[in-house]
N, C-alpha and C positions, 0 to 999 in steps of 0.2 A: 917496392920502389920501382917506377918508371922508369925506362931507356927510349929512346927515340933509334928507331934501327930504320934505315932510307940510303937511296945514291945521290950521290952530290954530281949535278947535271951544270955545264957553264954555257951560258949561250949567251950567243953577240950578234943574232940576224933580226931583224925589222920586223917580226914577228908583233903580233899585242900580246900583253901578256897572260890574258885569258887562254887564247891559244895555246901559249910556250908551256903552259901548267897541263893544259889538255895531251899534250905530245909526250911531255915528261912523265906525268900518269901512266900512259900507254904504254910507254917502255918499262917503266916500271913492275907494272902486272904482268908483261910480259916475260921479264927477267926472274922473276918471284913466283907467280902466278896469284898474287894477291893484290887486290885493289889498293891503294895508297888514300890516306884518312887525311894526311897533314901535307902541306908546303912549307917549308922555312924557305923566307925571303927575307933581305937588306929591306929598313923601312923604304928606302928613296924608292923603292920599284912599285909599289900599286898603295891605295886604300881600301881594296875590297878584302873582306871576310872571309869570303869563299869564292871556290870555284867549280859551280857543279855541288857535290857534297864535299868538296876539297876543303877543307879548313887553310885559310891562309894563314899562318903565323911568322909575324915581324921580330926579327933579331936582329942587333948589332953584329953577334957573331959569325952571318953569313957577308961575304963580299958581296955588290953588286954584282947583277948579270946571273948568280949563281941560284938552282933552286936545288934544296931538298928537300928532296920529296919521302915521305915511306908514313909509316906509321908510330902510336907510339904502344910500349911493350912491358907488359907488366911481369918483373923479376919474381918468378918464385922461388 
């Protein structure tokens, strides 16, 4: 079974949102030292797929404004 392991990032600057995923990424590998595979985004914030090799994935269960970012983790 799968888990989704990531930080939940809130941002509220004017930023496009190609960018705001590119920053969040960054900290991310930074923080981990591993690249980040996935976004969880609110639908209302973009229609793209990807970003980069970033997989965008749309949930109801993240608020606007928020991304989570990480990867996802298979349970052994």
């Amino acid at each position: 079974m799968a888990y989704f392991e990531g930080k939940l990032y809130y941002d509220k600057n004017g930023a496009a949102f190609e960018e705001k995923v590119k920053i969040y990424a960054k900290k991310y590998k930074k923080s981990t030292g591993k690249a980040p595979k996935t976004c969880k985004v609110h639908p209302s914030m973009t229609d793209l797929k990807t970003v980069g090799k970033i997989k965008i994935e749309k949930t109801l269960a993240i608020p606007a404004n928020m991304f989570w970012i990480g990867e996802e983790v298979e349970d052994n």
